[in-house]
N, C-alpha and C positions, 0 to 999 in steps of 0.2 A: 470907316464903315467896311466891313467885311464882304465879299462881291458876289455874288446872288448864287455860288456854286463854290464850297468850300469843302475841304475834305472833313470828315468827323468819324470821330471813332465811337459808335452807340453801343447799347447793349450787348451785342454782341461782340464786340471789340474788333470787329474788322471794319477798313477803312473803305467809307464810299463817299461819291458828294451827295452833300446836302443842299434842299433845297429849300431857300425860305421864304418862296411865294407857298411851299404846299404845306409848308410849315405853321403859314399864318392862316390857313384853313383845319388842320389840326389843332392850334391854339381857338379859333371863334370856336368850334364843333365843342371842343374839351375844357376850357382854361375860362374862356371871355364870361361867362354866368358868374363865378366866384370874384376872379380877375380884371377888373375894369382899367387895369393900368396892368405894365408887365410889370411878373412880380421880382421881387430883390432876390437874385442869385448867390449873393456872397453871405450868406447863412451857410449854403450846401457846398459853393465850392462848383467850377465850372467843370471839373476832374470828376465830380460825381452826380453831376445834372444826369446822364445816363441810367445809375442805377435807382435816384432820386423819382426819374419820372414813369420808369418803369413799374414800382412799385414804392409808394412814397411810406405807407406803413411799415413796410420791413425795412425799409432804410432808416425809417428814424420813427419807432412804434408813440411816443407820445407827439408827432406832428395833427394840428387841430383840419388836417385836410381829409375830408371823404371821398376821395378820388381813388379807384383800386393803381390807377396806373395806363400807362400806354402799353400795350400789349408788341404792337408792332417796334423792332431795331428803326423801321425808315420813318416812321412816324417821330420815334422820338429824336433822332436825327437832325428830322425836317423842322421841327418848334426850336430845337437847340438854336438851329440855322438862324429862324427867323426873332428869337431872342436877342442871338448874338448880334443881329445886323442892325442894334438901334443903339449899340456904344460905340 
């Protein structure tokens, strides 16, 4: 398990920690209505979860997801974080 403050490179490609208690509060707000399990990452690739959740139509324009995206670098950081900390 990954430890509650890991470094991550988001959006914007500079290095800060992440945090995945506010992570899992970004995920209930954004992800949990669609999402009732976390979803399978190894379609996107953990390399492109960033640009993935940023904007998931321009990453991959036939994705069946209506989500425009996480606007905020910490936010999408922070869901990475707390994704990552359940393998």
């Amino acid at each position: 398990m990954i430890a509650c403050a890991i470094a991550a490179v988001g959006a914007t490609g500079a290095a800060r920690a992440a945090d995945p208690v506010a992570g899992k509060v970004v995920y209930e707000k954004n992800c949990r209505k669609c999402h009732k399990a976390l979803p399978h990452t190894e379609r996107i690739g953990d390399a492109n979860l960033p640009r993935y959740l940023a904007n998931p139509k321009k990453y991959n324009p036939k994705t069946a997801m209506d989500f425009r995206g996480l606007k905020r670098a910490s936010d999408i950081d922070n869901v990475i974080a707390y994704i990552m900390s359940f393998r």
